[in-house]
C-alpha positions in Angstrom: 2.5 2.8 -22.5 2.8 -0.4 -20.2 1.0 -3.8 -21.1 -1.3 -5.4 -19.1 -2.0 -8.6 -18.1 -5.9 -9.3 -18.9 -8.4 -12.0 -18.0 -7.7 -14.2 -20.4 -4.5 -15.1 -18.2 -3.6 -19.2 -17.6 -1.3 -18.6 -14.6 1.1 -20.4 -16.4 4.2 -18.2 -15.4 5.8 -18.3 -18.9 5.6 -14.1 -19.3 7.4 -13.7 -15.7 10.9 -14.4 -16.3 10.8 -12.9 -19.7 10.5 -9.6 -18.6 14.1 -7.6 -18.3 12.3 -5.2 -15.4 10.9 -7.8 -13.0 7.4 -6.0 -13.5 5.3 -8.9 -13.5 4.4 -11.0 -10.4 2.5 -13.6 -9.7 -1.0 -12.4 -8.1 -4.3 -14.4 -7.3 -5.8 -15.5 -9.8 -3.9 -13.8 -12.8 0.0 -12.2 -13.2 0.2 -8.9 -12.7 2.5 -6.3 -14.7 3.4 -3.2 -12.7 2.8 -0.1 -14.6 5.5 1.8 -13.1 8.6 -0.7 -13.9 6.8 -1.6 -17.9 8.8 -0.4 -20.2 6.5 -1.8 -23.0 9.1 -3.7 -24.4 6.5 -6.5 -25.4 8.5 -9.8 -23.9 5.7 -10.9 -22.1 3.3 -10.8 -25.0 5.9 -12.8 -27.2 5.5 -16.0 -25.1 2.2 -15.9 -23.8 0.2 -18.6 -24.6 -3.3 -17.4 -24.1 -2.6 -13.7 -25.5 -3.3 -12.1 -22.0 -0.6 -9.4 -22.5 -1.6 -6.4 -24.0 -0.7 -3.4 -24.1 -2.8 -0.8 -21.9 -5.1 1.1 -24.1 
């Protein structure tokens, strides 16, 4: 199951080069996290700040 990025997202970048599969990008207003490339490893979540990352339910 991929994570996903929600609204609670700062825009700070720290999740993006954590990932080991490139899935996230920076996208207007929020990062993104591609579905298809997640491999719900959980990096992301681990250093966000605002606890945005989560996985999809």
């Amino acid at each position: 199951m991929a994570y996903i990025i929600t609204a609670e997202c700062v825009a700070c970048g720290a999740c993006k080069p954590e990932c080991p599969v490139e899935a996230i990008a920076e996208g207007d207003p929020i990062y993104t996290i591609d579905p298809a490339k997640c491999t719900d490893c959980g990096a992301c979540a681990n250093v966000c700040p605002s606890d945005a990352c989560k996985p999809k339910a």
